[in-house]
Backbone as CSV, one residue per row, in Angstrom:
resi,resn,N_x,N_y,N_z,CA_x,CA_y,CA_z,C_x,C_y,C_z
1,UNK,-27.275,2.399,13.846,-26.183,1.430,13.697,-26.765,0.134,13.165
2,UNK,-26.336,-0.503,12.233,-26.665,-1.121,11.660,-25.738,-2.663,11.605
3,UNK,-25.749,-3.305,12.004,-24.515,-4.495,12.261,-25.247,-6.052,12.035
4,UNK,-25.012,-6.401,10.759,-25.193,-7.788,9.871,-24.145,-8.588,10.472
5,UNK,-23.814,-9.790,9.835,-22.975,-10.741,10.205,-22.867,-11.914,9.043
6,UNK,-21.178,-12.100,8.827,-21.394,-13.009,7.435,-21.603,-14.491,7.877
7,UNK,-21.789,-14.754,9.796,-21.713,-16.166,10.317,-23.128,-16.614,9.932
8,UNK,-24.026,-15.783,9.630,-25.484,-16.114,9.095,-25.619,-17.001,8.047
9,UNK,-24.616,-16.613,7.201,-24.531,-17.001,5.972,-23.271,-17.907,5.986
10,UNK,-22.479,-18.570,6.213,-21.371,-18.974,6.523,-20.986,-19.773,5.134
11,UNK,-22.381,-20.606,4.781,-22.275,-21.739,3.850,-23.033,-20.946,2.484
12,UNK,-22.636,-20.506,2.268,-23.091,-19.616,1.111,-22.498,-18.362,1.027
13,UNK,-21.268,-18.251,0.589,-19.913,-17.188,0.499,-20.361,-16.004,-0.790
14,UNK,-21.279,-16.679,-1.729,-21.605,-15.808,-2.330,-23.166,-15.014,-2.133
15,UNK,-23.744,-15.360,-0.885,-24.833,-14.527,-0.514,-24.384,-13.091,-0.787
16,UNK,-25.758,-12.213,-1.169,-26.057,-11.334,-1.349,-27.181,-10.592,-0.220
17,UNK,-26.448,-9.585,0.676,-27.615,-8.871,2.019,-27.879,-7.746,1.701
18,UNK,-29.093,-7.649,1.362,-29.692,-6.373,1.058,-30.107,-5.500,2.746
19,UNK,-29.121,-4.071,3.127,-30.019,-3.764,4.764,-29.940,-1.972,3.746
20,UNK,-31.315,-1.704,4.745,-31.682,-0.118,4.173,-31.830,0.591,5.696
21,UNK,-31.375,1.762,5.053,-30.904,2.275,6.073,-31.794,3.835,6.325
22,UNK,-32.643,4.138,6.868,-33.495,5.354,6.939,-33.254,6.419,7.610
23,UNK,-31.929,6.263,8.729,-31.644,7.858,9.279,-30.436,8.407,8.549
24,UNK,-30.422,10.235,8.524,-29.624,10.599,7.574,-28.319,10.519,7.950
25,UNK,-28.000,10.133,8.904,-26.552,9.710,9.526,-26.694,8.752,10.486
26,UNK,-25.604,7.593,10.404,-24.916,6.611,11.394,-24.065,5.495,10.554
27,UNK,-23.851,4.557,11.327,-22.809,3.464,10.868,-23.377,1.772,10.557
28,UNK,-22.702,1.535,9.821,-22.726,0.149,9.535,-21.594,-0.710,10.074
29,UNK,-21.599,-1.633,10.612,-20.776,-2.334,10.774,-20.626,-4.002,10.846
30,UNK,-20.283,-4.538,9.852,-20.033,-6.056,9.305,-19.016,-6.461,9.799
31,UNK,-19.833,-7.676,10.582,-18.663,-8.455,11.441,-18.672,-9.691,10.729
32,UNK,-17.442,-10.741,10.958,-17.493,-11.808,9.963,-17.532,-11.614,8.570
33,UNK,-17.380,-10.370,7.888,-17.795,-10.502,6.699,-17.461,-11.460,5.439
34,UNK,-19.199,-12.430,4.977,-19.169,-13.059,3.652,-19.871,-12.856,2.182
35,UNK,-19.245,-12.737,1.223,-20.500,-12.626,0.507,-20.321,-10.787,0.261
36,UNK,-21.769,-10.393,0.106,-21.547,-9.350,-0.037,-23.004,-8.426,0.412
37,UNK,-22.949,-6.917,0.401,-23.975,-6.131,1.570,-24.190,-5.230,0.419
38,UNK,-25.542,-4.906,-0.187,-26.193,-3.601,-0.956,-26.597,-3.089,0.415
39,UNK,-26.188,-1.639,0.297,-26.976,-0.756,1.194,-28.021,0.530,0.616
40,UNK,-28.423,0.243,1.279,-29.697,1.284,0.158,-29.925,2.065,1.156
41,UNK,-29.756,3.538,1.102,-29.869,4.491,1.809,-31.268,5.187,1.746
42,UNK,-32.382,5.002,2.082,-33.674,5.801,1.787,-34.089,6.592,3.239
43,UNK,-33.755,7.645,2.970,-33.632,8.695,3.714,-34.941,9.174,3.523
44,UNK,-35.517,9.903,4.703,-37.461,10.232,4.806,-37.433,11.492,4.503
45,UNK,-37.117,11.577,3.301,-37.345,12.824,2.635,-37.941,12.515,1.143
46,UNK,-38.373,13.163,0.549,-39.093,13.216,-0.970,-38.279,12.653,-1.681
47,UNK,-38.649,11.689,-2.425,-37.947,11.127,-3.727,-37.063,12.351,-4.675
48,UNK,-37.879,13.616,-4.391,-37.609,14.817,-5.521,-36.034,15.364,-5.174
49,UNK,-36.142,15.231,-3.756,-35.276,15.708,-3.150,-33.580,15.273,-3.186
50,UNK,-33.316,14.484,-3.420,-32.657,12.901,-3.452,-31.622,13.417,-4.377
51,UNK,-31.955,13.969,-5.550,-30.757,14.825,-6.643,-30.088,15.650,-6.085
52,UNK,-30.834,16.168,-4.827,-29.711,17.210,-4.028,-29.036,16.616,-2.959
53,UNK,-28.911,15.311,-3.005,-27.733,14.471,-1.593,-26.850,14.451,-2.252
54,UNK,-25.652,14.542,-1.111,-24.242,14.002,-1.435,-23.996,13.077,-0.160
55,UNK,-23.610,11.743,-0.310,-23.476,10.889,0.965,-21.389,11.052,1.003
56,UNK,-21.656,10.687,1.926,-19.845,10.480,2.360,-19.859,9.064,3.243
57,UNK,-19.009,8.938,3.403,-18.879,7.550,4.154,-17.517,8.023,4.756
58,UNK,-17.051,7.100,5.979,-15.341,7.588,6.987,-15.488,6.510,7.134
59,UNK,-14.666,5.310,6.892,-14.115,3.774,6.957,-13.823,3.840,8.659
60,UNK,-14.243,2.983,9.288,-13.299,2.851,10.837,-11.750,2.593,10.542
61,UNK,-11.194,2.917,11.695,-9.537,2.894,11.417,-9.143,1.648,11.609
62,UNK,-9.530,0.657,11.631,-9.653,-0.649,12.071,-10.297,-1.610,11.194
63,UNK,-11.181,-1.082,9.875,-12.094,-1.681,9.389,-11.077,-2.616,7.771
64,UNK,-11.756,-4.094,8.096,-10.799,-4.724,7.210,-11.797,-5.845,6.794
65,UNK,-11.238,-6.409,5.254,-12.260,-7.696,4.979,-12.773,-7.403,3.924
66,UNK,-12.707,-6.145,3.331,-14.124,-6.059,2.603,-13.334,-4.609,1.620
67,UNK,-13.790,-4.955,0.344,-13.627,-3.819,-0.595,-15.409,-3.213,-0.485
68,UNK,-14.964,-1.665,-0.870,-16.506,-0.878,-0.949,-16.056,-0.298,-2.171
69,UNK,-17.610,-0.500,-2.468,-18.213,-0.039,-4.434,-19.141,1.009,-3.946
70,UNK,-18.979,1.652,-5.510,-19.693,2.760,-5.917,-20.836,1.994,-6.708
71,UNK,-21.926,1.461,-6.700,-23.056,0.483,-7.787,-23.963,1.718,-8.745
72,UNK,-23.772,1.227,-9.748,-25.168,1.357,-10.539,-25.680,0.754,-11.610
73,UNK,-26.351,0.656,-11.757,-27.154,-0.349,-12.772,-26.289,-1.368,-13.452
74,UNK,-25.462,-2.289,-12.092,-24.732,-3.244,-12.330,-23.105,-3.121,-12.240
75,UNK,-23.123,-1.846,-12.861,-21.586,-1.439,-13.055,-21.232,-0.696,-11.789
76,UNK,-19.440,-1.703,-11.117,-19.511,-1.371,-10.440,-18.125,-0.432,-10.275
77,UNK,-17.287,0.848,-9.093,-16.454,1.739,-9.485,-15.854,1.526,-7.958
78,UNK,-14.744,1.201,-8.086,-14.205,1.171,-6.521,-13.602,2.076,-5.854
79,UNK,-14.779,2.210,-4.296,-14.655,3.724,-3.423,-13.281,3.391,-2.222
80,UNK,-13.266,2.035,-1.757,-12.367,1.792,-0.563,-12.211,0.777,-0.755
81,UNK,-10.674,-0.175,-1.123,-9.939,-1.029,-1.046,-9.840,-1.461,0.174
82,UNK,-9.856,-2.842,0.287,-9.516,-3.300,1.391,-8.204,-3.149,1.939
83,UNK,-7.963,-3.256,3.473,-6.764,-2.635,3.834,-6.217,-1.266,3.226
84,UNK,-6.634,-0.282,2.561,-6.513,0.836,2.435,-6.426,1.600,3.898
85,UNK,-5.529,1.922,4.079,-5.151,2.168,5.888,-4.926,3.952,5.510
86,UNK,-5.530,4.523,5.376,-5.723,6.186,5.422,-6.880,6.668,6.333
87,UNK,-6.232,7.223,7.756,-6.877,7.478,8.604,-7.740,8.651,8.413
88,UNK,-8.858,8.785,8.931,-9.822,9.910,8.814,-10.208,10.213,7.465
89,UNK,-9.755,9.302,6.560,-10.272,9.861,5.134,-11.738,10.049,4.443
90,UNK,-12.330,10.799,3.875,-13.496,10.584,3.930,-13.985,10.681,2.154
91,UNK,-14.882,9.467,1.871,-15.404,9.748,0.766,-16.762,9.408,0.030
92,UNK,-16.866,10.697,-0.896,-18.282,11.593,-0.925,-18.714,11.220,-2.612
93,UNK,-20.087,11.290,-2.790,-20.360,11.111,-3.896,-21.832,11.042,-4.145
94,UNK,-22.366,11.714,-4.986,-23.815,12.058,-5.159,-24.567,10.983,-5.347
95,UNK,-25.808,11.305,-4.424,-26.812,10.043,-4.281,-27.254,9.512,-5.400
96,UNK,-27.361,10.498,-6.528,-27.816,9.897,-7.678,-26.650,8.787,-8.800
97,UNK,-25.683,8.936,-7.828,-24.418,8.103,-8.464,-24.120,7.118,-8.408
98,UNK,-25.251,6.383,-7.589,-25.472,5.179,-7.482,-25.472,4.556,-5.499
99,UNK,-25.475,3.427,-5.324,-25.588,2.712,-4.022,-24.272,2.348,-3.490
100,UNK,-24.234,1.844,-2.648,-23.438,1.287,-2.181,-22.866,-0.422,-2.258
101,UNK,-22.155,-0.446,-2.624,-22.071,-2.483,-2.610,-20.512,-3.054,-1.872
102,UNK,-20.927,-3.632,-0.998,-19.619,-4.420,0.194,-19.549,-5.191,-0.035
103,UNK,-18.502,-5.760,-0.850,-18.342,-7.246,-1.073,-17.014,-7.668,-0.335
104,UNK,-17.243,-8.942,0.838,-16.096,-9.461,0.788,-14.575,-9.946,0.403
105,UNK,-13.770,-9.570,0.660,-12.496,-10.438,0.351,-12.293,-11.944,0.820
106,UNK,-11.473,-12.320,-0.074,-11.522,-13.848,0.499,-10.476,-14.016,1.716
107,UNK,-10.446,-14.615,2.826,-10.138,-14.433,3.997,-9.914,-16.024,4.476
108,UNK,-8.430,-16.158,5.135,-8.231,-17.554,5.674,-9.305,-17.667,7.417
109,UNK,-9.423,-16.809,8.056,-10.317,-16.481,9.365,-11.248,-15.415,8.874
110,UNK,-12.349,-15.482,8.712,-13.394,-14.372,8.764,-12.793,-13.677,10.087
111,UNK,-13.024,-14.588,11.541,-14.108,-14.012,12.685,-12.850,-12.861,13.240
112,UNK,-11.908,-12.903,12.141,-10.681,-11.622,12.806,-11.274,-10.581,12.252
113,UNK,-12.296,-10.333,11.464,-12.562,-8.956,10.363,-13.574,-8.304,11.049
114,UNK,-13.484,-7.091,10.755,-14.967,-6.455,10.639,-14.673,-5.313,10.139
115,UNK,-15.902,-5.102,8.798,-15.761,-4.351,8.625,-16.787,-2.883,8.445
116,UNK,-16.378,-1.500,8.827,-17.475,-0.325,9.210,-17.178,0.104,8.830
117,UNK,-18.119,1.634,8.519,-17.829,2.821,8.182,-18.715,3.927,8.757
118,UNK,-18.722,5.209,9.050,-19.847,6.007,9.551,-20.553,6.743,8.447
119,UNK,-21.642,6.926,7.858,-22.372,7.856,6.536,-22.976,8.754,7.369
120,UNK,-22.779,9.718,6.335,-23.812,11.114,6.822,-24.353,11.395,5.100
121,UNK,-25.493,11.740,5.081,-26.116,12.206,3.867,-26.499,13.824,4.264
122,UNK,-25.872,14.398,3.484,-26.537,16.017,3.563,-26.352,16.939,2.315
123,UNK,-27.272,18.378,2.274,-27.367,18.643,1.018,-26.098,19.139,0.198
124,UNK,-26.071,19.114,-1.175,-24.699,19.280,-1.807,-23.826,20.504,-1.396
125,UNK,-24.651,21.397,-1.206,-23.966,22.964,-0.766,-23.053,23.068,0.079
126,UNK,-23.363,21.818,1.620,-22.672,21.916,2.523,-21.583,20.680,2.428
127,UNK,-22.184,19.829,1.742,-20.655,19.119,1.286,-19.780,19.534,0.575
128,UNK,-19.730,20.475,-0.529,-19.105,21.430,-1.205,-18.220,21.989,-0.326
129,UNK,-18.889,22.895,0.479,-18.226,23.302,1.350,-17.020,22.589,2.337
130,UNK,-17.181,21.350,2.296,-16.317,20.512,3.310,-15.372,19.930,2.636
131,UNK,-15.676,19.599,1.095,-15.129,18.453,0.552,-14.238,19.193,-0.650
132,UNK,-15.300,20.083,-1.836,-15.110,20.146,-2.940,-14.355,21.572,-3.392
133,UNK,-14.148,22.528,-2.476,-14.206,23.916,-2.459,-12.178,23.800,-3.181
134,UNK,-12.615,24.226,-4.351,-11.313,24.670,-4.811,-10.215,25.193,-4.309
135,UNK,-10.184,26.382,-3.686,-9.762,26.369,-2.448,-9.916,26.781,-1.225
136,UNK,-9.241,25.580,-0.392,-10.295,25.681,0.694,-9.649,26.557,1.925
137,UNK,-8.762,26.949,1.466,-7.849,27.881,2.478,-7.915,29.411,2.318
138,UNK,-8.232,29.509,1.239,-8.173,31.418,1.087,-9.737,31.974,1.918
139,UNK,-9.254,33.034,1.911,-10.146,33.702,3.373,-11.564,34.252,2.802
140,UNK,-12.823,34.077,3.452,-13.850,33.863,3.160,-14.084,35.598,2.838
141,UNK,-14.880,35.908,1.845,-15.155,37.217,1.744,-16.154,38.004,2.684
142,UNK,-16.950,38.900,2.424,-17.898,39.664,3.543,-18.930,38.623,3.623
143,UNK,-19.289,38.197,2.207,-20.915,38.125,1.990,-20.984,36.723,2.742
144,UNK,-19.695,35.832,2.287,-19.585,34.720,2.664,-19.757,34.645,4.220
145,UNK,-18.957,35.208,4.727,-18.965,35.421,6.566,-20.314,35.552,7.159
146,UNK,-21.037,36.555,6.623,-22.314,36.839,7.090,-23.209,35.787,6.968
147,UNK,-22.876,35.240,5.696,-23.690,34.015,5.619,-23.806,32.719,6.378
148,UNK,-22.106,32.885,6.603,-21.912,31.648,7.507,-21.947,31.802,8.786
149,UNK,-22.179,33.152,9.540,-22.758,33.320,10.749,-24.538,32.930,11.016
150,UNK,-25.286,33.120,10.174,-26.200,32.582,9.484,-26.773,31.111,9.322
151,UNK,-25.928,30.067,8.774,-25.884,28.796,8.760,-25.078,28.304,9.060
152,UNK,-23.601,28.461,10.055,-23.039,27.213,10.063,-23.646,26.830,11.617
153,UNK,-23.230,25.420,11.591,-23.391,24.481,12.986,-23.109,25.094,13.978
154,UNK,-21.546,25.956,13.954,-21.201,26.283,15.609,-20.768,27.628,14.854
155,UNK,-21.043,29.035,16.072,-20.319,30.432,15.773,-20.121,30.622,17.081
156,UNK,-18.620,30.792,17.121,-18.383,31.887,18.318,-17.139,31.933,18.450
157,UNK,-16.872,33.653,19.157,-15.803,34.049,19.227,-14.893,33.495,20.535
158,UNK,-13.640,33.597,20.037,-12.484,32.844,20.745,-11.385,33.683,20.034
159,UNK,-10.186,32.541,20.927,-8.857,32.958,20.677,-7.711,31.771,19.870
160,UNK,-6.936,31.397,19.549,-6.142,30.514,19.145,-5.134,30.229,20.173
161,UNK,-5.580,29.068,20.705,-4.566,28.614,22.196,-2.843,27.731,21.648
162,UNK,-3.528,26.918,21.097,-2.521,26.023,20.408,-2.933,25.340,19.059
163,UNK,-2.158,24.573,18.521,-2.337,24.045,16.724,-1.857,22.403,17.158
164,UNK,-2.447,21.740,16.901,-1.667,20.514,16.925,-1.739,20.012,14.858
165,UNK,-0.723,19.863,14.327,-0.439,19.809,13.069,-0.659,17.822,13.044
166,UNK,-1.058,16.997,12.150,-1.158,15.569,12.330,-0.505,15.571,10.703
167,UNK,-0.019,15.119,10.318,1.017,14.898,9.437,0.789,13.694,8.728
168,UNK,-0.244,12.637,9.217,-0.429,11.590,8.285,-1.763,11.427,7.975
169,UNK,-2.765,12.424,8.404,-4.170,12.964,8.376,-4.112,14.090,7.747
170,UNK,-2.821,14.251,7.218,-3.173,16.423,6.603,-4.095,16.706,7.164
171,UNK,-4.266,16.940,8.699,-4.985,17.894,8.773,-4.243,18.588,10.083
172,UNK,-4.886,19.734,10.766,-4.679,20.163,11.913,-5.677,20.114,13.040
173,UNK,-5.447,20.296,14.239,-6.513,20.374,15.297,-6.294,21.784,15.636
174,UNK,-7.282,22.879,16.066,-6.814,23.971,16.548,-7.345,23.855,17.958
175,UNK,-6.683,23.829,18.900,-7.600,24.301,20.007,-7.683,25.607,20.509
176,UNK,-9.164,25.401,21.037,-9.699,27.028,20.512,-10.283,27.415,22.334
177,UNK,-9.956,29.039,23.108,-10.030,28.964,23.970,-11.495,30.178,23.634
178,UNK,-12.731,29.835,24.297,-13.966,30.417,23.974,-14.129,31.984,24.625
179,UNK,-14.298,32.969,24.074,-15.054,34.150,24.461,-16.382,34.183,24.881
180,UNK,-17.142,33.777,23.381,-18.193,33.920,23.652,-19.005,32.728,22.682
181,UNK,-19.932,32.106,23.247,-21.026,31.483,22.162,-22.062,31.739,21.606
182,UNK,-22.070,31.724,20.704,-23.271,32.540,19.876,-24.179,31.323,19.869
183,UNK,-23.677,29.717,18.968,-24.029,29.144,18.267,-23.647,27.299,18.834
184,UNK,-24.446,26.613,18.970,-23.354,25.247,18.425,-24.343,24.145,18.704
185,UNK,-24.373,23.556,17.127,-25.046,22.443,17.283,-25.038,21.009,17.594
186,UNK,-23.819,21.009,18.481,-23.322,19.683,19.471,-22.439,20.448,20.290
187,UNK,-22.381,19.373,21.525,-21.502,20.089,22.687,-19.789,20.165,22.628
188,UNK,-19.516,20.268,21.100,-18.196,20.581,20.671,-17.038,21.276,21.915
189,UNK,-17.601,22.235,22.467,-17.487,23.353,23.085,-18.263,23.711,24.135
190,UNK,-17.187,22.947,25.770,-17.934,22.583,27.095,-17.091,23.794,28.166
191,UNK,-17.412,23.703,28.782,-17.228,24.037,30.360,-15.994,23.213,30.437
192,UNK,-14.579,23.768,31.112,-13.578,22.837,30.908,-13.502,22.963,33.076
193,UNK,-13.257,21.901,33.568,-13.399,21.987,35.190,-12.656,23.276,36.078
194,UNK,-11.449,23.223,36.498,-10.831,24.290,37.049,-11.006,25.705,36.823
195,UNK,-10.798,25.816,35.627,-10.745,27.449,35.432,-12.160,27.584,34.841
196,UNK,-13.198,26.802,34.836,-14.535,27.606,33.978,-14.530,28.232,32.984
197,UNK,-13.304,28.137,31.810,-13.308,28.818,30.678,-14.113,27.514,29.670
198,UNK,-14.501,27.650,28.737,-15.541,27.234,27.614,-14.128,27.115,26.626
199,UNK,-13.745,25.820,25.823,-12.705,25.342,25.471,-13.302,24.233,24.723
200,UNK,-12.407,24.317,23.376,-13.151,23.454,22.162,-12.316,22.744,21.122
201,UNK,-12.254,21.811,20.209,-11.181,21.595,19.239,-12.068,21.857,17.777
202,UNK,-11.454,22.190,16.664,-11.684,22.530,15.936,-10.890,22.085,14.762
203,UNK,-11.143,21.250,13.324,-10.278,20.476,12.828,-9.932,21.368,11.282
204,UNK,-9.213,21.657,10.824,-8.984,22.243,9.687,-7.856,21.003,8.477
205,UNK,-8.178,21.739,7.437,-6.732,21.189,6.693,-5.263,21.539,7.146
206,UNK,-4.241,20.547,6.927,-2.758,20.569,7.126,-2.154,21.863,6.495
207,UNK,-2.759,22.191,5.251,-1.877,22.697,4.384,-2.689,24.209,4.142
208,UNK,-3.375,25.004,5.460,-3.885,26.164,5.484,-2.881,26.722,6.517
209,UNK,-2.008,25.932,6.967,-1.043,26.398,8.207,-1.425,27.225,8.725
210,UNK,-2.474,27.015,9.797,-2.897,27.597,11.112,-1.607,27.471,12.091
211,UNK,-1.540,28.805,12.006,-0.509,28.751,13.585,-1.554,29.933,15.104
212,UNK,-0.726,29.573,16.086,-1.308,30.161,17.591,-1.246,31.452,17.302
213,UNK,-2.149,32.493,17.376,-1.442,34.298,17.530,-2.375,34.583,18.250
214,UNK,-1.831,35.971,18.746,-2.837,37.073,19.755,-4.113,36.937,18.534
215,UNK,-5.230,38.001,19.498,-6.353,38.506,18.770,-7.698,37.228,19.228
216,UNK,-8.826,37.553,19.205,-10.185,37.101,18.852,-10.182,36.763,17.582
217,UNK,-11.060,36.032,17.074,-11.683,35.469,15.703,-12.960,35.014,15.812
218,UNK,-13.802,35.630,15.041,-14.999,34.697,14.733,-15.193,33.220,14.358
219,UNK,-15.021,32.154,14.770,-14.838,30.843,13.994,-15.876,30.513,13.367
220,UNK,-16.289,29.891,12.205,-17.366,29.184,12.058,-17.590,28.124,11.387
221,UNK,-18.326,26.904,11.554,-18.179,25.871,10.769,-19.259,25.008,11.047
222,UNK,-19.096,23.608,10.331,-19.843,22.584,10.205,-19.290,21.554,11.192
223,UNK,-20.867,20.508,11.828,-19.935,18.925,11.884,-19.939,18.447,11.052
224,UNK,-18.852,17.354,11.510,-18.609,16.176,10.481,-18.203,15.243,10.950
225,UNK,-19.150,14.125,11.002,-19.368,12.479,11.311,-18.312,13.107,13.187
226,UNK,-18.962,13.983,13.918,-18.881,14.007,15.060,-17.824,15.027,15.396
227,UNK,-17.539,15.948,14.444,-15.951,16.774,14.548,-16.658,17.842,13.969
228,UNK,-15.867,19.555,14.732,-16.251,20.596,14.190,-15.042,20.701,12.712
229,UNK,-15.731,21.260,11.929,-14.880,21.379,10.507,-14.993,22.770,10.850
230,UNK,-13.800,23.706,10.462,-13.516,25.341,10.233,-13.960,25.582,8.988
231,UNK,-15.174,27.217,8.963,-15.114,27.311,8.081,-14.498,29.005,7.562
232,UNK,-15.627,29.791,7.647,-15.066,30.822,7.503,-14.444,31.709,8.867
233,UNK,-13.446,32.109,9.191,-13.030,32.312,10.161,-12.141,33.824,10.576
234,UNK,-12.547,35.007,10.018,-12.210,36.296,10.170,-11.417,36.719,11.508
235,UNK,-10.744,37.565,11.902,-10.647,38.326,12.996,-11.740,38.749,13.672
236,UNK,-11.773,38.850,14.595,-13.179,38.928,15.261,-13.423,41.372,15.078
237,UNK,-12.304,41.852,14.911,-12.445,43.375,14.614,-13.463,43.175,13.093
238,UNK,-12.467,42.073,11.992,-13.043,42.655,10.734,-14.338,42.081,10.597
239,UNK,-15.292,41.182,11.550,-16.284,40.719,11.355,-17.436,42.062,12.122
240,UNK,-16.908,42.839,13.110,-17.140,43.741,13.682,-18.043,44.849,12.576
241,UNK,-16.494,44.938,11.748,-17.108,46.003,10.582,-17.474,45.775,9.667
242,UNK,-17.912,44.507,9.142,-18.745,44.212,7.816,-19.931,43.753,8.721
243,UNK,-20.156,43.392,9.820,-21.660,43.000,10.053,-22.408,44.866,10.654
244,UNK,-21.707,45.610,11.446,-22.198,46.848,11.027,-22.285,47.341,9.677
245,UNK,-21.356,47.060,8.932,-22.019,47.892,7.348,-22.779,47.475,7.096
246,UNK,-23.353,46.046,6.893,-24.348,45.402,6.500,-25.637,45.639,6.953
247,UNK,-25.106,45.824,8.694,-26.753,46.154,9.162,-27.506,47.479,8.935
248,UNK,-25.935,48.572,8.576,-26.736,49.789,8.215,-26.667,49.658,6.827
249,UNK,-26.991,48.939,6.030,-27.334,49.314,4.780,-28.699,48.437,4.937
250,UNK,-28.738,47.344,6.013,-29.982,47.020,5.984,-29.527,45.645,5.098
251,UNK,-28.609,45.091,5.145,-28.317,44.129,4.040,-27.967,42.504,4.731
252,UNK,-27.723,42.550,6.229,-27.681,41.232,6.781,-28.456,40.686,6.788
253,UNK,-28.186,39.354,6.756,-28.768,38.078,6.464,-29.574,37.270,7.598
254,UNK,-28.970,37.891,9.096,-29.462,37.128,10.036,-29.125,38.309,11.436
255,UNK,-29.293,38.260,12.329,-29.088,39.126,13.563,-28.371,38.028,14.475
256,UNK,-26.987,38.864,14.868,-26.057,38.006,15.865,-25.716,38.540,17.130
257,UNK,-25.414,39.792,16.872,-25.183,40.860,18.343,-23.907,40.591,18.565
258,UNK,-22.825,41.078,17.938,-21.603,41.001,17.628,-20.508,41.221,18.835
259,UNK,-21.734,41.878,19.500,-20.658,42.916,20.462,-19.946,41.785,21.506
C-alpha cells in the first residue's frame, strides 16, 4: 500500500511525485490529491519478462479528485475520468503500453478527496482469460477443462445454492455450496459455523445467466484483486469422463483424483 499526500506539496499544485512500486499486487492511495503521481511499476522479475505483463487497476468505489492516464513517451491516453462512478470496473493494459500518470483535478477542498485504486500485474494468458476472451460464456471444451484443473487458483466440486444477479456491476455472485476441495489459493471457501458445510462465493458475468439447478459441477477459476472469477465450469459427471479418457490414453495434464 502505497499512500502519498498532495498536503506535502500544497504550494506547488503543479508538483510532479514520482512512487515505484515493487510488489506484483496492492494499492495506491492519494489523499489530498495535488499536482500529479507517475507510478512506475518495477516488478522483481527480469526486464525480459515485462513484454509478457498485463497490469489492471479497480478504482475504489469512493475514489475521487483525480483523472488516471495511460503515459508514454509523453503522450498521454485517458484510462479513468474523474468521478467516473462504475462500480467494480476493472481496467487492463499491457506493461509495455506505457505507465501510469495521476494527475489532479482542480478542486475547491482537496482534504474531501482521495484518490485509490488496487493493481495486480500478471501474465497475459491469465488476463486474457479474465478480461479479453471473446466469448466469455460459451462452455469450456475437454482440453480446456483439464487444463484448468491444472492451473486455475481454486478447483472443487460443489453444487449451485443460489445466484445473486447485480444489475449495475453486470455481473453475478454464485453462491456455491462445497463437496469437495481439491484446490484454492485463498480462503475463498471456509468452514461456514452451524452446519460444517465448506461454502463459497464465486463471481461470474451478468450476461452468462447462471441460474440455481440440481447436480455437482466442477468449478474452476482465478482471483481477482481478492474475488474468485469462474472459469471453466463443467458438470461434475462430464468432467468424470473426459479426465478418465484422458488418463487412459495417457494424455492428462496433471493428476486430480476425480472421484
Amino acid at each position: 500500500l502505497s499512500s502519498p499526500s498532495g498536503l506535502t506539496h500544497e504550494s506547488h499544485r503543479k508538483d510532479v511525485e514520482q512512487v515505484y512500486l515493487r510488489c506484483s499486487e496492492g494499492s495506491i492511495e492519494w489523499m489530498y490529491p495535488t499536482g500529479a503521481l507517475i507510478v512506475n511499476l518495477r516488478p522483481n522479475t527480469s526486464p525480459a519478462s515485462y513484454k509478457h505483463l498485463t497490469v489492471c487497476i479497480k478504482p475504489f468505489k469512493d475514489s475521487a479528485g483525480a483523472n488516471i492516464y495511460l503515459e508514454k513517451t509523453g503522450e498521454l491516453k485517458l484510462l479513468v475520468r474523474d468521478g467516473d462512478r462504475r462500480p467494480g470496473k476493472v481496467y487492463c493494459f499491457g506493461y509495455d503500453q506505457g505507465g501510469l500518470f495521476v494527475e489532479a483535478t482542480p478542486q475547491q477542498d482537496i482534504s474531501r478527496k482521495i484518490t485509490g485504486f488496487q493493481y495486480e500485474l500478471m501474465n497475459k494468458g491469465i488476463a486474457s482469460d479474465l478480461h479479453t476472451v471473446s466469448a466469455p460464456c460459451r462452455p469450456c471444451s475437454d482440453t480446456e477443462v483439464l487444463l484448468a484443473v491444472c492451473t486455475s487458483d481454486f478447483v472443487i466440486r460443489g453444487s449451485i445454492q443460489n445466484v445473486t444477479n447485480m444489475a449495475e456491476e453486470q455481473e453475478s455472485i454464485i453462491h456455491v455450496g462445497v463437496n469437495k476441495l481439491y484446490r484454492q489459493k485463498s480462503k475463498v471457501f471456509q468452514l461456514t459455523g452451524e452446519s460444517g458445510n465448506w461454502r463459497g462465493q464465486i463471481k461470474t458475468l451478468l450476461e452468462c445467466g447462471v441460474k440455481p439447478g440440481d447436480g455437482d459441477f466442477l468449478f474452476t477459476g482465478r482471483m481477482h484483486f481478492g474475488e474468485a472469477r469462474l472459469g471453466c465450469a463443467p458438470r461434475f459427471k462430464d468432467f468424470q469422463r473426459m479426465y478418465k479418457e484422458a488418463k487412459d490414453k495417457g494424455l492428462n495434464p496433471c493428476e486430480i483424483g476425480p472421484d
